[in-house]
C-alpha positions in Angstrom: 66.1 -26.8 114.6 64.0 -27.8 117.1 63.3 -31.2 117.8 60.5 -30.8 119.5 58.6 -29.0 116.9 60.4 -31.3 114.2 58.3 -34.0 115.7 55.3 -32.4 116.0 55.1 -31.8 112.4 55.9 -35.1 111.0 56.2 -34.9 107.1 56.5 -38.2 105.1 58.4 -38.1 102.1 56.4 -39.4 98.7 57.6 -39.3 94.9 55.1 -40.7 92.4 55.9 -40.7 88.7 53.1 -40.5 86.1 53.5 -40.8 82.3 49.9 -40.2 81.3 49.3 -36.5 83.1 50.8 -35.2 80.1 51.6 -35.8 76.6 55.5 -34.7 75.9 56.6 -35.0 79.7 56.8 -36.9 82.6 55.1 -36.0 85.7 57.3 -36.2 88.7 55.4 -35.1 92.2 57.4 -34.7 94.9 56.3 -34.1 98.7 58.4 -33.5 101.8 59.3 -31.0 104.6 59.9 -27.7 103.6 63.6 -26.3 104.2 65.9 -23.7 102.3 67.7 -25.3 99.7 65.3 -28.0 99.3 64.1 -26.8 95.3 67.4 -25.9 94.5 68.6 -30.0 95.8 65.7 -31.3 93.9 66.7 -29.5 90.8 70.0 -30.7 90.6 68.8 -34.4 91.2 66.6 -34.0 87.7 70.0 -33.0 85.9 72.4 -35.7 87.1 69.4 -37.9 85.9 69.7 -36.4 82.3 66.6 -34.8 82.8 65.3 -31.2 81.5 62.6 -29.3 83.8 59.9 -28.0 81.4 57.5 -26.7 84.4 57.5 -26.9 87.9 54.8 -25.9 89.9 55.6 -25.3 94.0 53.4 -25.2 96.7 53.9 -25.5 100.0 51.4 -26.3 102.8 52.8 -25.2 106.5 55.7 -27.5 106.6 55.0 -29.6 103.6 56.2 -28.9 100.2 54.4 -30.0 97.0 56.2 -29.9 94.2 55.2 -31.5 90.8 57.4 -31.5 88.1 56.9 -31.5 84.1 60.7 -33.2 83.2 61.7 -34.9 79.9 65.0 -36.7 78.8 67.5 -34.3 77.4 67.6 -36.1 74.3 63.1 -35.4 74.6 60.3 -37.4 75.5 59.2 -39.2 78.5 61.3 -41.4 81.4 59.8 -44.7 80.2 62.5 -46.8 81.3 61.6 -48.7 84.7 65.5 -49.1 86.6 65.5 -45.2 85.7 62.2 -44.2 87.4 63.1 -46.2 90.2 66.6 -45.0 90.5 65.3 -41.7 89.7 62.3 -41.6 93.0 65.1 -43.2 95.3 67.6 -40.4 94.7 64.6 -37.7 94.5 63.4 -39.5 98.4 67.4 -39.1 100.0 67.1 -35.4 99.0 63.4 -35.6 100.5 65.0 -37.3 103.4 67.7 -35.3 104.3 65.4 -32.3 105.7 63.1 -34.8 108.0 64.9 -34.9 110.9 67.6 -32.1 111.5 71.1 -34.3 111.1 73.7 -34.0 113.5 77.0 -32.5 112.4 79.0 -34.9 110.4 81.8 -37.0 111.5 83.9 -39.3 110.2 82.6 -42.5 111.9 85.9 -44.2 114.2 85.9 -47.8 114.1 86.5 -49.5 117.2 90.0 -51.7 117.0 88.9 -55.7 117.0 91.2 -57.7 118.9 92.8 -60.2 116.5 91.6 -63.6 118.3 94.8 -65.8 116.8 94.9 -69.6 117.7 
């Protein structure tokens, strides 16, 4: 893309989790930049978590996507457990992340030899 226009548009990247918005599933609200891929990337995030979309509703707002989702545990019922929220937003916010600025093409990283200092 252009990274001109990339910053021009600058999109923060918010999830928010709320447990009261409904009564048999959690509300998950998830906002970024828009890209291709981006729902399907999402998605999959709520399934390694062991968690089963009920609804989802999508909208999208020029470059911003809004997506709020209706998710419950597999086994049913809400997230309730804290470390799993918060593991849950941070792995929702590196999907969110990857589309905010375009990422050069990856490399494995060389590491510089150190000169052994031996005295």
């Amino acid at each position: 893309g252009d990274p001109g226009r990339t910053a021009a548009f600058a999109v923060r990247s918010t999830v928010s989790v709320d447990n009261n918005a409904s009564e048999t599933a959690t509300v998950v609200e998830v906002s970024g930049r828009d890209r291709p891929g981006l729902l399907e990337a999402l998605a999959r995030t709520f399934v390694k978590a062991g968690l089963a979309i009920q609804s989802a509703h999508i909208d999208c707002y020029g470059e911003r996507a809004i997506d709020a989702f209706y998710v419950s545990r597999d086994q049913g019922g809400k997230l309730e457990d804290a470390r799993a929220i918060l593991a849950l937003k941070e792995s929702l916010l590196s999907v969110l992340s990857d589309g905010d600025v375009d990422p050069a093409p990856t490399r494995p990283r060389r590491q510089r030899a150190r000169a052994s200092v031996a005295r």
